[in-house]
C-alpha positions as CSV (number, residue, x, y, z in Angstrom):
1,X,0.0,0.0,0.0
2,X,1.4,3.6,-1.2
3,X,1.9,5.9,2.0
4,X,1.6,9.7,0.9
5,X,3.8,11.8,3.3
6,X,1.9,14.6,5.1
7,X,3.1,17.9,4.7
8,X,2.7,20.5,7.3
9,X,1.8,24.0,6.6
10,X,2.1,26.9,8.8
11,X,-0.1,30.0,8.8
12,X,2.0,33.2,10.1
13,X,0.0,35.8,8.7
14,X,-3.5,37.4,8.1
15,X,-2.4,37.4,4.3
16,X,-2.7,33.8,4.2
17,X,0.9,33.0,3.8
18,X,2.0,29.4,3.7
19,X,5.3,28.4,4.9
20,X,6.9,25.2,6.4
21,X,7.2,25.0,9.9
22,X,11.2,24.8,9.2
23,X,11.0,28.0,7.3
24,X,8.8,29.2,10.0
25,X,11.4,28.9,12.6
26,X,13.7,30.5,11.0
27,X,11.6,33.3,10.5
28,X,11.2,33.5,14.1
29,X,14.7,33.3,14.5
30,X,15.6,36.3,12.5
31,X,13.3,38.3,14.5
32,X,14.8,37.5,17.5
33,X,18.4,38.2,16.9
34,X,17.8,41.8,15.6
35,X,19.0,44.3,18.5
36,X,16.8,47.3,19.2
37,X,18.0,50.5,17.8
38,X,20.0,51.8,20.7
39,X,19.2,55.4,22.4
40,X,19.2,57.7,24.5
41,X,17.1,60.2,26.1
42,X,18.5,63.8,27.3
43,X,16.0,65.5,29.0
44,X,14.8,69.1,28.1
45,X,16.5,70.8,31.2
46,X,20.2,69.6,30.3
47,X,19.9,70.6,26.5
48,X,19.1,74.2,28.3
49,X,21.8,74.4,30.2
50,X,24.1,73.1,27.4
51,X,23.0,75.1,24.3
52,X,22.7,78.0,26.8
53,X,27.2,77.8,27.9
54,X,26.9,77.3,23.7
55,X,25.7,80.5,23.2
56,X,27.4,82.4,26.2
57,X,31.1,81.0,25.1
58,X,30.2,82.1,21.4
59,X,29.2,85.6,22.7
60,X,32.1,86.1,24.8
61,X,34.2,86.4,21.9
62,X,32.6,89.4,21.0
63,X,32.0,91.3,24.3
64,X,33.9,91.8,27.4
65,X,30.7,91.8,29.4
66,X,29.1,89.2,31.6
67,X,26.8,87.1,29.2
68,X,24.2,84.9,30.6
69,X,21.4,83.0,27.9
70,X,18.5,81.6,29.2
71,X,16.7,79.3,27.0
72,X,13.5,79.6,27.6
73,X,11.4,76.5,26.4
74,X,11.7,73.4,24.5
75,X,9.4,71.8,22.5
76,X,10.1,68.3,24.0
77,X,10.3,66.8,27.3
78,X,12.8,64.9,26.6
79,X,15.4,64.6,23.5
80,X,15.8,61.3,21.9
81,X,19.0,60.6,20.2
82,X,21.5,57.7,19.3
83,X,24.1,56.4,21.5
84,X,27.1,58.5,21.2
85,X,28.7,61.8,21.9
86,X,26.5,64.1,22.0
87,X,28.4,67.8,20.6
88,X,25.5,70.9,19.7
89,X,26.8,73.9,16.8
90,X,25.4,77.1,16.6
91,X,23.6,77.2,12.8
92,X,22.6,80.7,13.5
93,X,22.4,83.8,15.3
94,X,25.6,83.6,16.8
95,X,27.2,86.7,15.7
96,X,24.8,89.0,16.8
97,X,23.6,89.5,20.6
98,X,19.8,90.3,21.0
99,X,17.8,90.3,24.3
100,X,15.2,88.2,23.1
101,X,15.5,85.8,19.5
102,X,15.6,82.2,18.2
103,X,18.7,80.2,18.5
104,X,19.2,77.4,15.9
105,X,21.3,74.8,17.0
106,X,22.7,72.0,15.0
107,X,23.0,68.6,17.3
108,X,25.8,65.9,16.5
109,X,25.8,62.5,18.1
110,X,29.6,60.7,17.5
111,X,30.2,63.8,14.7
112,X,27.0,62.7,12.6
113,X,24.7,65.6,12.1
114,X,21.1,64.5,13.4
115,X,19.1,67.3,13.7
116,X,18.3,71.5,14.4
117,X,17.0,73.0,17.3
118,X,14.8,76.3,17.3
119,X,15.0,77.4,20.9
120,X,13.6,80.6,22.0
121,X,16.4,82.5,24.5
122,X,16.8,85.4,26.7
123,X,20.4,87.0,26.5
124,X,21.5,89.4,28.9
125,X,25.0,91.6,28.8
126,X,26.3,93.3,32.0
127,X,28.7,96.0,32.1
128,X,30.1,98.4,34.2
129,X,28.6,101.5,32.9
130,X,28.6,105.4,33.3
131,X,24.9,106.0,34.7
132,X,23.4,109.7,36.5
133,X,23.9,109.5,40.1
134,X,21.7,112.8,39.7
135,X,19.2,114.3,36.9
136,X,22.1,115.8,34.3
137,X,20.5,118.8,32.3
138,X,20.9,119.5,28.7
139,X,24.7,120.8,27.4
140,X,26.0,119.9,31.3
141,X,29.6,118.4,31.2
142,X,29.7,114.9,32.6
143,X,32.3,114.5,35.4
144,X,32.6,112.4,38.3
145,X,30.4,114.3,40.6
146,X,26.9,113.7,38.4
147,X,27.4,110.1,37.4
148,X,28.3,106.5,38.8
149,X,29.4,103.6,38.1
150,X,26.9,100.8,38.0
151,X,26.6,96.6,36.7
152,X,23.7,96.9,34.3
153,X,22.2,94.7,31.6
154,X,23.0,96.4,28.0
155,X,22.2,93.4,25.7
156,X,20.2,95.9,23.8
157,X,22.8,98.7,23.7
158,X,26.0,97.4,23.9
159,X,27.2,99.4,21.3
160,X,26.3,103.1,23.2
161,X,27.4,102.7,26.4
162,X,30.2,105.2,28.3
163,X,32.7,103.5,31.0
164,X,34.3,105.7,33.5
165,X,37.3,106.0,31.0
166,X,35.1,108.1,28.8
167,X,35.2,111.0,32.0
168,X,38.7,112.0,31.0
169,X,37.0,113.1,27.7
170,X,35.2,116.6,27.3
171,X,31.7,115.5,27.0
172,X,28.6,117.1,27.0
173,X,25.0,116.1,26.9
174,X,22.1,116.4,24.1
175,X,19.5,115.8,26.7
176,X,18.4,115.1,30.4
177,X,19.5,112.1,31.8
178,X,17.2,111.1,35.0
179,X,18.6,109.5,37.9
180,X,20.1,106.2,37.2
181,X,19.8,106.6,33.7
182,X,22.4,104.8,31.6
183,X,24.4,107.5,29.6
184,X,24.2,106.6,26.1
185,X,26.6,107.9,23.8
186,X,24.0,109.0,21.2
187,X,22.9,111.9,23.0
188,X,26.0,113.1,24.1
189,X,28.6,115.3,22.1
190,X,32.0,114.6,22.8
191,X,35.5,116.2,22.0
192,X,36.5,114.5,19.0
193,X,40.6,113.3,19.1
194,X,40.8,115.0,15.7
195,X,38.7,118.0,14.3
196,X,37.7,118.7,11.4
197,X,40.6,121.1,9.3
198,X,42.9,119.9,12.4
199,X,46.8,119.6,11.3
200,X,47.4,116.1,11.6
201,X,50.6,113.6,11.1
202,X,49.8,110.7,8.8
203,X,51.8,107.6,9.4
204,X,52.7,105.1,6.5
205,X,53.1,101.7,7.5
206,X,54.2,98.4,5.1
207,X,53.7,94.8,6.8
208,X,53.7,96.1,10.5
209,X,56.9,99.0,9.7
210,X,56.7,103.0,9.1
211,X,57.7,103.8,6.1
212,X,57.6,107.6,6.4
213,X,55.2,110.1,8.0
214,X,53.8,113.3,6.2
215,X,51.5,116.0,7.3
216,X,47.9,116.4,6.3
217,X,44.4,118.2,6.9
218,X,42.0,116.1,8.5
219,X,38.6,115.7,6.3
220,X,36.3,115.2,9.3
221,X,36.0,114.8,13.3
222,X,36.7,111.4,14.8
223,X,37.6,109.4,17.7
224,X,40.3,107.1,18.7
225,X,40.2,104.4,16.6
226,X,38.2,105.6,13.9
227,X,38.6,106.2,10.2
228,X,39.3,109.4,8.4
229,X,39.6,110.7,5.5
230,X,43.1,113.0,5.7
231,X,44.7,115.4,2.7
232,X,48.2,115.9,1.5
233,X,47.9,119.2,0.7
234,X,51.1,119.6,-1.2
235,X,50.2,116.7,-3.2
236,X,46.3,117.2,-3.4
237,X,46.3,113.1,-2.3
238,X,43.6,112.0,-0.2
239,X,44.5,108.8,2.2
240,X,42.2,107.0,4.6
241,X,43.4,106.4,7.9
242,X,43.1,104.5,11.7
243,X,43.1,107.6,14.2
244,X,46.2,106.1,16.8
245,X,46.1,109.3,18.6
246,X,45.7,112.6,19.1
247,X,45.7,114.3,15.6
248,X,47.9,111.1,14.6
249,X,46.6,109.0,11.9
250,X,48.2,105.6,10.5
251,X,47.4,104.3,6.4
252,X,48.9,100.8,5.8
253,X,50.2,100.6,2.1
């Protein structure tokens, strides 16, 4: 008598597959030796405090002020990420210091770019800073007897602020300055370092060396450090020039 062999089948999914229980196993196999995707979770209060010494180490480059970022909200609970080193890039606003803005931050895990953040931040400068220790009228002279010293924030006007160094200058005021006022430099006038029609000495330097000095007209007012136009009068040549001193101005050639 002819005995058929009975084959097994093996139903593994809705779809009506058909395998072999051997095939089957296998199957199962497979599935079990495949490792989770590894992680791990950072959560939302240490990517703060990490993008925030980000942003202050960036803006200390650029300011001699105390910086402090706050970042102000995240919009996770947690941050999920691959095993690894975790590093964080500024992508944007890094060269510019504004009390309130968006940073973008680019995060790398083992030098692998993964993703950008968008975190809202408050950034705040302090400085030592010329304020009125009394109300200062309009066109008064600012000496040491109407204005202090005091740590403020200027994040917003970091660029027109006076430190006590600025009292050795002749300055005057545009407007009135109310008690504990910061003085701002845009509404005082101040003694410029050069003047306007001044006789000035004009320096000409090659790769860090004077070459040879002249004398010239200055073109317009300006302060240490700024750049003027000067005139060689007995040549009718116009140079431009960093203002090193008191009607001294340098032009690298």
């Amino acid at each position: 008598m002819k005995m058929e062999s009975k084959k097994w089948k093996f139903n593994i999914s809705k779809a009506g597959w058909i395998v072999s229980p051997t095939t089957a196993f296998v199957f199962i196999l497979l599935l079990l030796s495949v490792s989770p995707v590894q992680a791990q979770v950072i959560p939302a209060s240490k990517v703060k405090v990490d993008v925030a010494r980000l942003f202050e180490n960036n803006y200390r480059k650029i300011t001699n002020g105390d910086v402090q970022v706050k970042i102000i909200a995240t919009p996770f609970a947690d941050l999920q990420l691959p095993d690894g080193k975790i590093t964080y890039k500024v992508a944007a606003g890094g060269d510019k210091i504004l009390p309130r803005d968006v940073k973008r931050v680019d995060v790398y895990v083992n030098g692998a770019f993964v993703r950008t953040l968008n975190l809202p931040a408050q950034t705040s400068v302090y400085k030592d800073v010329l304020v009125a220790s009394d109300t200062i009228t309009r066109d008064q002279t600012l000496t040491k007897d109407c204005t202090e010293v005091k740590k403020v924030d200027v994040a917003n006007r970091a660029d027109y602020v006076l430190d006590s160094s600025m009292l050795d200058k002749e300055i005057t005021t545009k407007k009135i300055f109310q008690k504990g006022e910061v003085i701002d430099k845009r509404f005082v006038k101040m003694k410029p370092d050069i003047a306007r029609n001044a006789d000035v000495r004009v320096f000409f330097v090659s790769n860090g060396s004077v070459m040879i000095s002249i004398d010239g007209t200055a073109m317009s007012d300006g302060m240490l450090g700024d750049y003027i136009n000067v005139e060689n009068k007995n040549y009718k040549k116009v140079y431009s020039g960093k203002i090193i001193g008191e009607n001294r101005v340098l032009v690298n050639i």
